[in-house]
N, CA, C and O atoms as CSV, one atom per row, in Angstrom:
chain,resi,resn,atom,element,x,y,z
A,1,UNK,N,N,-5.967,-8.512,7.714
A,1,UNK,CA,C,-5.836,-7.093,7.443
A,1,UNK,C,C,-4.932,-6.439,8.477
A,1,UNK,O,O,-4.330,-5.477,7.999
A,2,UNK,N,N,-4.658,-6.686,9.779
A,2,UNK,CA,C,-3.994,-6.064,10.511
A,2,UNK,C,C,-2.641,-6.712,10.756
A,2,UNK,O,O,-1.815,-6.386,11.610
A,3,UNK,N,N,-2.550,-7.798,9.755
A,3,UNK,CA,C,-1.044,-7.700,9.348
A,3,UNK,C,C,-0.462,-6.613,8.250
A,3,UNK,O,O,0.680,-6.516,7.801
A,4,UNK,N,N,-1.385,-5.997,8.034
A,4,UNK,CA,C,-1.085,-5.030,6.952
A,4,UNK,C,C,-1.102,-3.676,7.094
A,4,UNK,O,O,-0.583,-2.812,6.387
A,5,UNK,N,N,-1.888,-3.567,8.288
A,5,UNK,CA,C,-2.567,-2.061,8.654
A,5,UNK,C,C,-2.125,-2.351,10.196
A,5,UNK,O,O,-2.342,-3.429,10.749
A,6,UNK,N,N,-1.615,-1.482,10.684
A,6,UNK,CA,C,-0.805,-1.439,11.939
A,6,UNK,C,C,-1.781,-0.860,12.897
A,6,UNK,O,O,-2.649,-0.142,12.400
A,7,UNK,N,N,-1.796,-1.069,14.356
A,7,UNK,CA,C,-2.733,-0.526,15.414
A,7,UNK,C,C,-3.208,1.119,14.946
A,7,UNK,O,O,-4.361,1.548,14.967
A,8,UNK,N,N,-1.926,1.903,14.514
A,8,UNK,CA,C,-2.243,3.113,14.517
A,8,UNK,C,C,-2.692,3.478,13.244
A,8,UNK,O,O,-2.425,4.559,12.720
A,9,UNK,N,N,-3.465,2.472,12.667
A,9,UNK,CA,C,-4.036,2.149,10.956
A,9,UNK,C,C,-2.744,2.789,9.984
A,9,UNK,O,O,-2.939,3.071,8.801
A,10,UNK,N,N,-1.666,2.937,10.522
A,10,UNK,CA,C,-0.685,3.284,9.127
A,10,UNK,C,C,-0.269,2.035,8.549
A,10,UNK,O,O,-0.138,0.962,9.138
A,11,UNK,N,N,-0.028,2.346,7.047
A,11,UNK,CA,C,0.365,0.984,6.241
A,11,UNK,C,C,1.667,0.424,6.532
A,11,UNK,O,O,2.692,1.096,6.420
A,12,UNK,N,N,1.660,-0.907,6.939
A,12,UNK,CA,C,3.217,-1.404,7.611
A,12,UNK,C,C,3.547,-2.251,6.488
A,12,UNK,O,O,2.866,-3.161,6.014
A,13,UNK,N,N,5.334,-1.594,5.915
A,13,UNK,CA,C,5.771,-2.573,3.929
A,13,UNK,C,C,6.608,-3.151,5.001
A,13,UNK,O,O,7.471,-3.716,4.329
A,14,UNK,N,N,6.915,-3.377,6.277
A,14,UNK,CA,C,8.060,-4.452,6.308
A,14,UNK,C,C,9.245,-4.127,6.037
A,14,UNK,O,O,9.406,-2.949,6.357
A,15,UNK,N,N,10.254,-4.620,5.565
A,15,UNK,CA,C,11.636,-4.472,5.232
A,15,UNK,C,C,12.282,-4.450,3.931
A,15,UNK,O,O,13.438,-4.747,3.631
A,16,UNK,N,N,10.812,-3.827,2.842
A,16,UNK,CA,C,11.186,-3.839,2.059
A,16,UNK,C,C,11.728,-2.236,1.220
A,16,UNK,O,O,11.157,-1.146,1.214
A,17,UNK,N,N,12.751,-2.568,0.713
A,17,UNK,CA,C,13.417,-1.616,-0.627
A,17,UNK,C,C,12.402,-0.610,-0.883
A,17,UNK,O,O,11.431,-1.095,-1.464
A,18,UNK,N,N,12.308,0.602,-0.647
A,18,UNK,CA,C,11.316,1.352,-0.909
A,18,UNK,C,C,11.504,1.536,-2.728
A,18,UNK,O,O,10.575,1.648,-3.528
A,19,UNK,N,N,13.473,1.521,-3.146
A,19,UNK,CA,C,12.924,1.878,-4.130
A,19,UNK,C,C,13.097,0.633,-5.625
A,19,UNK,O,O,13.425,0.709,-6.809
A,20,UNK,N,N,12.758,-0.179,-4.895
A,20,UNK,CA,C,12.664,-2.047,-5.694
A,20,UNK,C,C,11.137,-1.806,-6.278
A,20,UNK,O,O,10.078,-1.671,-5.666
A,21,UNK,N,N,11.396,-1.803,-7.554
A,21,UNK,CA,C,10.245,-1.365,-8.690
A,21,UNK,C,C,9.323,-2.800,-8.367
A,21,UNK,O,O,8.324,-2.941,-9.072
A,22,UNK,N,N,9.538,-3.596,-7.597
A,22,UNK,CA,C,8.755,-4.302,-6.945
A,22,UNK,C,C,8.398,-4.641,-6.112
A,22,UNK,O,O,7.995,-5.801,-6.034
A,23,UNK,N,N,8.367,-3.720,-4.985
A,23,UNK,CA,C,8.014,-3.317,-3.421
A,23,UNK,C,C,6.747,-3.633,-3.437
A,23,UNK,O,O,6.372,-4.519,-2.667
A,24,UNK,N,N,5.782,-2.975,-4.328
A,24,UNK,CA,C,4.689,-3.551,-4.267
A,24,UNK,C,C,4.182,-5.219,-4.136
A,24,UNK,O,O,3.170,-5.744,-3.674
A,25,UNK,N,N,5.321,-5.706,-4.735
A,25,UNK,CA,C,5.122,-7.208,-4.386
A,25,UNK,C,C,5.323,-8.106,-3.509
A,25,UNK,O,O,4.832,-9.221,-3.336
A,26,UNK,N,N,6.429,-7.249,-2.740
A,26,UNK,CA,C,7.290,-7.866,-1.365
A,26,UNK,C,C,7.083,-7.557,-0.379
A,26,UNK,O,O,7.473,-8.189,0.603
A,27,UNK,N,N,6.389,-6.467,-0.317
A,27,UNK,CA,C,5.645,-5.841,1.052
A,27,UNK,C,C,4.918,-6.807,1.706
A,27,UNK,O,O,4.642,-7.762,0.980
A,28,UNK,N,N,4.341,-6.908,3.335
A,28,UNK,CA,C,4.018,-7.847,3.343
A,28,UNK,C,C,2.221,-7.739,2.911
A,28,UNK,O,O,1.520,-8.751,2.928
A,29,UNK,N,N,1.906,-6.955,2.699
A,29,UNK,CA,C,0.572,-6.948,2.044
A,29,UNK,C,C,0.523,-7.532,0.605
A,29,UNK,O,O,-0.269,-8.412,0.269
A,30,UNK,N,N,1.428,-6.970,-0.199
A,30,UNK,CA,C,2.147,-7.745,-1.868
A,30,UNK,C,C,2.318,-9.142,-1.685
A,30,UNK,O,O,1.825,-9.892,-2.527
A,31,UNK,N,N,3.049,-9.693,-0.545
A,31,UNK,CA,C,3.546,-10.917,-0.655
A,31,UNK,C,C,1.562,-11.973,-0.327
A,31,UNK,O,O,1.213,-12.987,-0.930
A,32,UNK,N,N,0.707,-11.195,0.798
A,32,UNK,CA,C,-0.743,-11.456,0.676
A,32,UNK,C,C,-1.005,-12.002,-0.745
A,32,UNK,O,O,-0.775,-13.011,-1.412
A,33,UNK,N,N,-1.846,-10.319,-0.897
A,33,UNK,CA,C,-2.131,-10.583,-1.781
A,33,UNK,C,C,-1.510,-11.067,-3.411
A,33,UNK,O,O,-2.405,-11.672,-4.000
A,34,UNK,N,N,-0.946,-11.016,-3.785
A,34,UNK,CA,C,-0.419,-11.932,-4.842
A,34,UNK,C,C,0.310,-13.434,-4.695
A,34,UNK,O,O,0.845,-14.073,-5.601
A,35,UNK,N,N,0.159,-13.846,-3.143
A,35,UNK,CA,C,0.589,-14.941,-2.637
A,35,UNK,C,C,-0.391,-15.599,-2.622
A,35,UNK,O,O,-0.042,-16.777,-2.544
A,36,UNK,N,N,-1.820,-15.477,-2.663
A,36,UNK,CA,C,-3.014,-16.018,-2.403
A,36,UNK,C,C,-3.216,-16.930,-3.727
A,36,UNK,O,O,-3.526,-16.235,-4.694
A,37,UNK,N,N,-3.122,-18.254,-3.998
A,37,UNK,CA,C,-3.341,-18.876,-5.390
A,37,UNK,C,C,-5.085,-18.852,-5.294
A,37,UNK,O,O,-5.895,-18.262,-6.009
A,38,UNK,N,N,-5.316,-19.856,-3.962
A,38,UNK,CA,C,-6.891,-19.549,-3.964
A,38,UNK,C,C,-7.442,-18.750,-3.770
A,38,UNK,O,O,-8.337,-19.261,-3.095
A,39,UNK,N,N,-7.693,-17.597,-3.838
A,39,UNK,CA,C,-8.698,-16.409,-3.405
A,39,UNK,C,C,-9.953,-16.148,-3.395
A,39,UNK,O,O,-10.428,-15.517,-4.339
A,40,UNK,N,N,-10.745,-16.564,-2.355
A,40,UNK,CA,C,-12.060,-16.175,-2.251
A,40,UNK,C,C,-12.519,-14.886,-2.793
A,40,UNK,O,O,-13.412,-14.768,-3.632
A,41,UNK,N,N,-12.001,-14.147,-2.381
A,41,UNK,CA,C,-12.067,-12.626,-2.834
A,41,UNK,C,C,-11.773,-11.994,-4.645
A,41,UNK,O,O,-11.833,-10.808,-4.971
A,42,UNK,N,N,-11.504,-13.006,-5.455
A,42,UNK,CA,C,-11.045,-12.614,-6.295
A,42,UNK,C,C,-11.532,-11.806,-7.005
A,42,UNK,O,O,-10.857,-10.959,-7.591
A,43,UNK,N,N,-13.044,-11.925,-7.116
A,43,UNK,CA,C,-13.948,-10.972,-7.374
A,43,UNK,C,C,-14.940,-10.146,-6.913
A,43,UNK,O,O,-16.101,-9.893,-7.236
A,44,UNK,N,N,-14.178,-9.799,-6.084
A,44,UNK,CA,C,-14.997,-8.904,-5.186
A,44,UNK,C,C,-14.395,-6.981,-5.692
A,44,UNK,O,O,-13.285,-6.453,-5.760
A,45,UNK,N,N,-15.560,-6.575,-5.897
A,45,UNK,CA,C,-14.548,-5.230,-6.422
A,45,UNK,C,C,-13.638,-4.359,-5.788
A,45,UNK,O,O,-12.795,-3.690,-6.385
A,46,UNK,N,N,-13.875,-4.383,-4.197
A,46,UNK,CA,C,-13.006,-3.997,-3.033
A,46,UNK,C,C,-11.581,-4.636,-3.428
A,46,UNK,O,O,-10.629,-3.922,-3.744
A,47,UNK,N,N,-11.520,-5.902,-3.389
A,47,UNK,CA,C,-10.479,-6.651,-3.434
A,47,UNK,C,C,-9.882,-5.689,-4.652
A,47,UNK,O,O,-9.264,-4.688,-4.290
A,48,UNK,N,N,-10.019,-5.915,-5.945
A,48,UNK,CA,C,-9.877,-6.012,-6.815
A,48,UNK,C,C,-9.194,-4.439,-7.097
A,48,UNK,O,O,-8.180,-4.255,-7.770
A,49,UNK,N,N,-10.115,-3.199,-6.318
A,49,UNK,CA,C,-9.405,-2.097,-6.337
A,49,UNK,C,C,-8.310,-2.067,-5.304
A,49,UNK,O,O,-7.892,-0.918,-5.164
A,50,UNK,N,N,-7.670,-3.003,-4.486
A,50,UNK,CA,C,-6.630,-2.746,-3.474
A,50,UNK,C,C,-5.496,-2.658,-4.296
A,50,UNK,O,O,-4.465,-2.185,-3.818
A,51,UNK,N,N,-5.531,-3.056,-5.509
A,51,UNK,CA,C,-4.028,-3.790,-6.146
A,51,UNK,C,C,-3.328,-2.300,-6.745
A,51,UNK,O,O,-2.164,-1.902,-6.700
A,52,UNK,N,N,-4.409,-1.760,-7.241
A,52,UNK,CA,C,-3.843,-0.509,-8.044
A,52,UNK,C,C,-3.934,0.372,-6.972
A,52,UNK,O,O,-2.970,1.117,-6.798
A,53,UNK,N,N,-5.127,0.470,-6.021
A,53,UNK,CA,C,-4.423,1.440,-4.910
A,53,UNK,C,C,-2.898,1.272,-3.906
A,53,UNK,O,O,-2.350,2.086,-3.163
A,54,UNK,N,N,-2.564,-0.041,-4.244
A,54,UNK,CA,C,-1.736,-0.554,-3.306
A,54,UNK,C,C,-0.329,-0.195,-4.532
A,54,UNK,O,O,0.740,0.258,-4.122
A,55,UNK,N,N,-0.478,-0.370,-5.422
A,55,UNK,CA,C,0.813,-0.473,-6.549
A,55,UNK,C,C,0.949,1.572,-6.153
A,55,UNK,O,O,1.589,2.237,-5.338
A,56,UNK,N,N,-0.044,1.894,-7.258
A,56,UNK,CA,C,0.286,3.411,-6.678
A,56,UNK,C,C,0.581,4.095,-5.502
A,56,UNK,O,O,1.198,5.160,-5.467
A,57,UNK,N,N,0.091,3.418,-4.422
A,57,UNK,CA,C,0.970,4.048,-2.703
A,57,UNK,C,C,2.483,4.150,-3.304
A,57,UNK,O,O,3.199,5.127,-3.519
A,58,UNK,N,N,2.705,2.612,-3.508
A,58,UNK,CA,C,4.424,2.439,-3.574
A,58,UNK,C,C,4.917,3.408,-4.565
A,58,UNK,O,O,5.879,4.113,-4.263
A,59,UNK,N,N,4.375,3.512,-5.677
A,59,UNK,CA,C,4.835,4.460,-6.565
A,59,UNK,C,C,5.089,6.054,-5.915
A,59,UNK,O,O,6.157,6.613,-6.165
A,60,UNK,N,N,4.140,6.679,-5.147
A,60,UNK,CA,C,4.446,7.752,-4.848
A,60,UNK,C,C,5.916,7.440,-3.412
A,60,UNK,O,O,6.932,8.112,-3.236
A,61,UNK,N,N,5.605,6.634,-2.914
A,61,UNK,CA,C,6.380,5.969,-1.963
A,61,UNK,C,C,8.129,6.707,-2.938
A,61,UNK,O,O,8.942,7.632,-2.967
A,62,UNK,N,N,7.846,5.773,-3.374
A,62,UNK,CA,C,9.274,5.506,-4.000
A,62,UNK,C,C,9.840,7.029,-4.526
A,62,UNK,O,O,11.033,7.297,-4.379
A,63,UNK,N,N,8.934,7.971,-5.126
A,63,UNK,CA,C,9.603,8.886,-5.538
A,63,UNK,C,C,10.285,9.641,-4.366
A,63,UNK,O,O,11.450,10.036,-4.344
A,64,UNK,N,N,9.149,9.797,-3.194
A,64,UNK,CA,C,9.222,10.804,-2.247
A,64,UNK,C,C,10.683,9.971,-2.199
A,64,UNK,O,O,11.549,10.828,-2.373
A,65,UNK,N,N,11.172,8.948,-2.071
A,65,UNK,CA,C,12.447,8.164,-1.644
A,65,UNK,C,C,13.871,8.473,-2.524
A,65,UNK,O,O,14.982,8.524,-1.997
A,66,UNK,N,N,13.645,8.638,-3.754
A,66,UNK,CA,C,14.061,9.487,-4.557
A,66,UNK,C,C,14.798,10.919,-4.405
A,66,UNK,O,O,15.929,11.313,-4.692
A,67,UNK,N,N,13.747,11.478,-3.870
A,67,UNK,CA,C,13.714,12.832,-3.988
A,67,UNK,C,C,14.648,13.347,-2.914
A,67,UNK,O,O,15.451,14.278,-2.850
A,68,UNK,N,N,14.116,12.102,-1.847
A,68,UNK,CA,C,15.274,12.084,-0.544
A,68,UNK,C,C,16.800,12.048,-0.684
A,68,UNK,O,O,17.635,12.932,-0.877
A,69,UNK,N,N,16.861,11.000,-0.556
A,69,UNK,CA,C,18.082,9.726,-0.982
A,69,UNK,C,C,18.920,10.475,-2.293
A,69,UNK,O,O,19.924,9.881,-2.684
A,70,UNK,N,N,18.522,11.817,-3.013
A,70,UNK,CA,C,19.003,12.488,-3.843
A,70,UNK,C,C,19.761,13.746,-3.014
A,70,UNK,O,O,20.428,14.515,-3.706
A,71,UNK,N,N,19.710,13.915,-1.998
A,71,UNK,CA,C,19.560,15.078,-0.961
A,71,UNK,C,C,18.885,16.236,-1.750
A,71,UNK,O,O,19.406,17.351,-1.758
A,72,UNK,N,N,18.038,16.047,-2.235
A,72,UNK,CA,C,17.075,16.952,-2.547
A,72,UNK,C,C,15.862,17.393,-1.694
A,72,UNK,O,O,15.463,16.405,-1.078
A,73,UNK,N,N,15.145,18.447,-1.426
A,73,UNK,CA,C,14.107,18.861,-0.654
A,73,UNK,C,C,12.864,18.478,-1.282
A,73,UNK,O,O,12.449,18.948,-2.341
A,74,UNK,N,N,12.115,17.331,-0.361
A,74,UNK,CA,C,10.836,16.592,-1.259
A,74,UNK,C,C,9.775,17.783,-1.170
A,74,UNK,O,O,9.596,18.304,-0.069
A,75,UNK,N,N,9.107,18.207,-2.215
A,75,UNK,CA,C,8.196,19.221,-2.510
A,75,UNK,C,C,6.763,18.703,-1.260
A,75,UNK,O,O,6.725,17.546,-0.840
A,76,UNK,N,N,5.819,19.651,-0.870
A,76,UNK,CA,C,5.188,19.258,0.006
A,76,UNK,C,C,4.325,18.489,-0.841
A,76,UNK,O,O,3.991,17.361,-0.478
A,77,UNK,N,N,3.913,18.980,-1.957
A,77,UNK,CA,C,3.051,18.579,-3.023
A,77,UNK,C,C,3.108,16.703,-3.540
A,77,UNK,O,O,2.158,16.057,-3.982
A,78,UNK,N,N,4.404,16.250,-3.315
A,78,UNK,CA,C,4.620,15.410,-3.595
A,78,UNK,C,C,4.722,14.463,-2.498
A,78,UNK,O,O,4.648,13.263,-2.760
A,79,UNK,N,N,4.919,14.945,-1.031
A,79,UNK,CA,C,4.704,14.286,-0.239
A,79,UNK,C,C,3.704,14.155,0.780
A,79,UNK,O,O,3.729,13.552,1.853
A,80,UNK,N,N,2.594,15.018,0.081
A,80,UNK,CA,C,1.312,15.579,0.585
A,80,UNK,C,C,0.389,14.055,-0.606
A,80,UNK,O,O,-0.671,13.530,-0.267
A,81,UNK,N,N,1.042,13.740,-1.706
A,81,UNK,CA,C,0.039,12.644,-2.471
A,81,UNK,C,C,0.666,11.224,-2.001
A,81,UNK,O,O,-0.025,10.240,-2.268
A,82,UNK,N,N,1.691,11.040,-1.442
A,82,UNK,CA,C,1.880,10.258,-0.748
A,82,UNK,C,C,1.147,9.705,0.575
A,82,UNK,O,O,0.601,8.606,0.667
A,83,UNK,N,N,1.213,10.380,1.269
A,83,UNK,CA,C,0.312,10.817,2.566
A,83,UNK,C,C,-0.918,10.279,2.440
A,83,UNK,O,O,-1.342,9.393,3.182
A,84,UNK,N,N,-1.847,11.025,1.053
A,84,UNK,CA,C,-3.562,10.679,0.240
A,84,UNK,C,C,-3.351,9.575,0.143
A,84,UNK,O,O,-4.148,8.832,0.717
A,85,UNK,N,N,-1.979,8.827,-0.758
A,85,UNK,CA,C,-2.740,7.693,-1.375
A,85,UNK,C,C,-2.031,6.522,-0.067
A,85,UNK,O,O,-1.987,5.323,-0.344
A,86,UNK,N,N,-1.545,6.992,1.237
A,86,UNK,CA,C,-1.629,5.730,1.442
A,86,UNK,C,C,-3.120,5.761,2.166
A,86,UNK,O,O,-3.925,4.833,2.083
A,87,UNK,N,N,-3.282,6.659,2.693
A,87,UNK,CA,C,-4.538,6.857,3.564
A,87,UNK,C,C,-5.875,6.519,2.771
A,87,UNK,O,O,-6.965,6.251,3.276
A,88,UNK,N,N,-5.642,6.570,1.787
A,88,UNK,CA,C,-6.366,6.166,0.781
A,88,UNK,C,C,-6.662,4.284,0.552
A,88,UNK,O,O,-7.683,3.598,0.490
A,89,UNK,N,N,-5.249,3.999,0.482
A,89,UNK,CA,C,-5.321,2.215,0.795
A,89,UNK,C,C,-5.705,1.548,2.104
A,89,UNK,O,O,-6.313,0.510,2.363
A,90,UNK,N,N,-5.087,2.593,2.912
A,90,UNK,CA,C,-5.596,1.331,4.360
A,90,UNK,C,C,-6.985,2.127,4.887
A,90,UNK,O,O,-7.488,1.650,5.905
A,91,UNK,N,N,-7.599,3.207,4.335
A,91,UNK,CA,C,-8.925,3.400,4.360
A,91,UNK,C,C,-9.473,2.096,3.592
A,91,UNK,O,O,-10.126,1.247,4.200
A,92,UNK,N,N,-9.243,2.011,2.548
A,92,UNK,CA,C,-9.776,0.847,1.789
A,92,UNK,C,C,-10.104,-0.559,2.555
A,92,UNK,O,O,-11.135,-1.149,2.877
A,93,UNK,N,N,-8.772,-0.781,2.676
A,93,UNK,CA,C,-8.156,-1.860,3.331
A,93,UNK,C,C,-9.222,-2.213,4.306
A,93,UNK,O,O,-9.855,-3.258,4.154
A,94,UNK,N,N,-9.471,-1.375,5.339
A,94,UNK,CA,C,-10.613,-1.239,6.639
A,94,UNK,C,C,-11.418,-1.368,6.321
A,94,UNK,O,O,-12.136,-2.178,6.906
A,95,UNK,N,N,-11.930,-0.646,5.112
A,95,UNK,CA,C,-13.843,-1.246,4.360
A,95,UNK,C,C,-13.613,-1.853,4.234
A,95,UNK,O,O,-14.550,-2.575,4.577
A,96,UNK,N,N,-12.193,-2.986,3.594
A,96,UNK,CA,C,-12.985,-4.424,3.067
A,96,UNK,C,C,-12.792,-5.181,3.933
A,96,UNK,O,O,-13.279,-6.308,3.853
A,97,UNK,N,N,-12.098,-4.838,4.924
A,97,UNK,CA,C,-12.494,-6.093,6.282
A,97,UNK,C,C,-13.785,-5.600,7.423
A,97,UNK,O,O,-14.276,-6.524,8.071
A,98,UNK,N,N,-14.216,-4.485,7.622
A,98,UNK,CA,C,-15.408,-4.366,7.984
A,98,UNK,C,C,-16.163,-5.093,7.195
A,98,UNK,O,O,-16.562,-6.154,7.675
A,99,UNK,N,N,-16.627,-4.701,5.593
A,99,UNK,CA,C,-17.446,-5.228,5.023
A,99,UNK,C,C,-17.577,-7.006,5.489
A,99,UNK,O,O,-18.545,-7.627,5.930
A,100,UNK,N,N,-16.064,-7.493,5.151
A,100,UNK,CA,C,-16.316,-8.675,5.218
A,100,UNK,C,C,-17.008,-10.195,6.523
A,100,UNK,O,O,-17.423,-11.352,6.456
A,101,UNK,N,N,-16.655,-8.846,7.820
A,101,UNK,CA,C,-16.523,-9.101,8.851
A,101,UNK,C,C,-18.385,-9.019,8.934
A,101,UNK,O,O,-18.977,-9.693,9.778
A,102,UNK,N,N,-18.949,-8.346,8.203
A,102,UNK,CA,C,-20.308,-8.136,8.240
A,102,UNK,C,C,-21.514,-9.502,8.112
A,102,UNK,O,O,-22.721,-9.264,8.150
């Protein structure tokens, strides 16, 4: 997990393309989890909700990147759900390695 979640718990994607409609996969948390053939975890429901919390980070990711990279002014609104949903994943992220660590 703390290849994924950085000391200062923000989510670390690595060097990937923010706006590669498959960032979610190459990140190094993406390259984890969907790299894992065996997975202990496969059914665990923690696990299981990281994928769509983790796909949607990138999604808002990517627009705010958009919105940029357009020289457009990113609305706070839009970079205020960015913000939620990553805090939202590596909150996650932290329950399921507490939990597991339990």
């Amino acid at each position: 997990v703390e290849v994924h979640v950085g000391e200062d718990n923000e989510v670390d994607v690595g060097d990937v393309e923010v706006l590669d409609p498959d960032a979610h996969r190459r990140c190094r948390f993406g390259q984890w989890y969907y790299g894992n053939d065996v997975n202990l975890l496969q059914d665990h429901p923690e696990y299981l909700a990281l994928e769509v919390l983790h796909r949607v980070m990138h999604d808002s990711a990517r627009e705010v990147a958009v919105a940029h990279r357009a020289g457009q002014s990113v609305p706070d609104a839009l970079y205020d759900m960015f913000m939620d949903r990553q805090e939202l994943f590596a909150d996650s992220l932290l329950s399921l390695r507490d939990r597991l660590r339990e």
